[in-house]
FIDORO-619680 format. One line per field, with one value per residue (C-alpha): residue number from 1; x negated, y, z negated. Coordinates in pm, 1 decimal. Each point is the difference from the previous one (the first is absolute). Layout:
<recs>
num <- (NUM  ...)
east <- (X  ...)
north <- (Y  ...)
up <- (Z  ...)
</recs>
This chain:
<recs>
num <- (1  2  3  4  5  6  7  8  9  10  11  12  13  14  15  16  17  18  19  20  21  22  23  24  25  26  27  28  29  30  31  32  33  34  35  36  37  38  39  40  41  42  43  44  45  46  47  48  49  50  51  52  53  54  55  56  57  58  59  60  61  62  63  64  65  66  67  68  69  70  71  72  73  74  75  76  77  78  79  80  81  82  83  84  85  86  87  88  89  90  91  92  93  94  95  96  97  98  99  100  101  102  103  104  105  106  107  108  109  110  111  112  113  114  115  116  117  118  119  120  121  122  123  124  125  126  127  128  129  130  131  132  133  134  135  136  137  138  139  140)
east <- (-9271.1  -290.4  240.1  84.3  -377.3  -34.4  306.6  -109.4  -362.0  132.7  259.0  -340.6  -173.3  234.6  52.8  -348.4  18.1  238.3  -137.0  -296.7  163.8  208.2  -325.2  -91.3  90.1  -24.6  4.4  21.7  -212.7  56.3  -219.1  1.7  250.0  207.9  -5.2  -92.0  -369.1  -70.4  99.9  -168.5  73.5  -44.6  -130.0  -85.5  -358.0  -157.1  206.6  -48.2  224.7  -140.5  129.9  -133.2  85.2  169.5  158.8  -116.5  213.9  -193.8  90.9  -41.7  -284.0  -150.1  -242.1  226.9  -283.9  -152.9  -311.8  -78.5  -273.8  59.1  -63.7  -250.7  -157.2  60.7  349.4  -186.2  54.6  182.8  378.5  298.9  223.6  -132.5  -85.2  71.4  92.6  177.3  -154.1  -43.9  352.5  82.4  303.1  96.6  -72.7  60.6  -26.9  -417.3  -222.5  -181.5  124.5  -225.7  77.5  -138.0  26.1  -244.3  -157.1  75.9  106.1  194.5  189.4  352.7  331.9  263.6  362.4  300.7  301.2  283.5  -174.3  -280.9  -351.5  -89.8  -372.3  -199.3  -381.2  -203.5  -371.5  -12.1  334.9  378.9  49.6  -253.8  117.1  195.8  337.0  76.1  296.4  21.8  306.6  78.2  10.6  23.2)
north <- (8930.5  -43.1  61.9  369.1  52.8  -124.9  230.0  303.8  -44.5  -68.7  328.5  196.8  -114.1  90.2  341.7  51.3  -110.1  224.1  313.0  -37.1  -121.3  332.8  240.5  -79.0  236.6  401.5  250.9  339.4  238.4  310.4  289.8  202.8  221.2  -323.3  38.7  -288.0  -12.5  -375.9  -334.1  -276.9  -371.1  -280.9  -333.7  -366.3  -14.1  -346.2  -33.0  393.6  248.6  282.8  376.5  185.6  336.7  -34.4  374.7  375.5  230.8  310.6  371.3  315.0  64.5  -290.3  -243.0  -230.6  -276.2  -11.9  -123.5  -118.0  222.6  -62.4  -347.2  -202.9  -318.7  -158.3  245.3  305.8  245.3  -260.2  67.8  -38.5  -124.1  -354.4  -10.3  -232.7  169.7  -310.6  -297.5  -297.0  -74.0  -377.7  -79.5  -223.4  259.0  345.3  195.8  94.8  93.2  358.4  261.9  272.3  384.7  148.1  349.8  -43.6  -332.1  -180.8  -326.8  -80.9  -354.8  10.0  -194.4  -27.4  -35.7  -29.7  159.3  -78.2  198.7  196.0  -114.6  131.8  30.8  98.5  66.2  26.2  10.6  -260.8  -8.8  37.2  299.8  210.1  -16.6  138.6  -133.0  34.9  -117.0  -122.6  -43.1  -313.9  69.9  -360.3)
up <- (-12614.5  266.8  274.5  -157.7  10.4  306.6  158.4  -182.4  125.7  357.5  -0.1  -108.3  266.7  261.7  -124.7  -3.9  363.0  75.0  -148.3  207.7  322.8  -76.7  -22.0  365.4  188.2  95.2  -287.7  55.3  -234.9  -132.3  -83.1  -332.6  158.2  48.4  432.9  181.5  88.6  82.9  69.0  -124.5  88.6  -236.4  131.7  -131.3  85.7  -82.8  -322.1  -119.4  67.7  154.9  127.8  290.8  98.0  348.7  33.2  -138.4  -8.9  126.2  -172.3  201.9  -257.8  35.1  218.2  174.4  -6.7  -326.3  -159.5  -351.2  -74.9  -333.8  3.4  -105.3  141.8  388.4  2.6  -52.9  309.5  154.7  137.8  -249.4  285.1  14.9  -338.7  -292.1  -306.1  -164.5  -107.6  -224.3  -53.8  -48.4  181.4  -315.9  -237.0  168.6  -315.1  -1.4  283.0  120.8  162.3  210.3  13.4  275.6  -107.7  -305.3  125.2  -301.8  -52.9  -316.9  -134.0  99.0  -100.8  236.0  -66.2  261.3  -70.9  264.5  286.4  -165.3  -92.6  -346.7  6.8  -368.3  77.1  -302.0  -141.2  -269.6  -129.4  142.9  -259.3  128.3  411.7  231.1  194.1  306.3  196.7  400.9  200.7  179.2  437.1  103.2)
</recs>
């Protein structure tokens, strides 16, 4: 019976492995007219996954370079390209973490979950219910 355990405990472990292994990467975002407007890459960062923005997609309409003048703290009125706006994420349990949005300069909890080649992101205040999803694209 021990050797069940044992093989159930070792197949979680290796997709938990793999799920994270699979979030590195680039992700294209979308905006809430569902065009692209960045890409982000996600890294393994001294045992935290973290995503920077690498890529903005600049709109006739709008600054090509951007600041978060919305932000708060050492990112205020700093440049979005550059920035992180993912963090936190174990990469043995990818499900909790913070996300930033640099439009409104707030940071919320977030869950991820993959889904073949999308990232399924939920950023809430205080509980899942009361959030928002997003989802990214996988470049690379």
């Amino acid at each position: 019976m021990t050797w069940i355990l044992s093989l159930v405990l070792f197949i979680g472990a290796l997709n938990s492995a793999y799920a994270s292994s699979n979030l590195i990467g680039v992700w294209q975002t979308f905006d809430d007219q569902h065009q692209p407007s960045s890409l982000v890459e996600i890294t393994d960062q001294q045992g935290r996954l973290i995503g920077k923005v690498i890529k903005i997609y600049s709109l006739k309409d709008h600054n090509s370079d951007p600041i978060c003048d919305q932000c708060k703290g050492k990112n205020h009125n700093r440049p979005i390209l550059g920035m992180t706006i993912l963090w936190g994420f174990s990469p043995d349990d990818n499900e909790e973490g913070y996300i930033l949005d640099p439009e409104s300069g707030n940071v919320y909890h977030a869950k991820l979950a993959l889904q073949h080649n999308q990232l399924l992101i939920r950023g809430y205040i205080g509980m899942p219910l009361f959030g928002r999803s997003v989802i990214w694209s996988r470049i690379r």
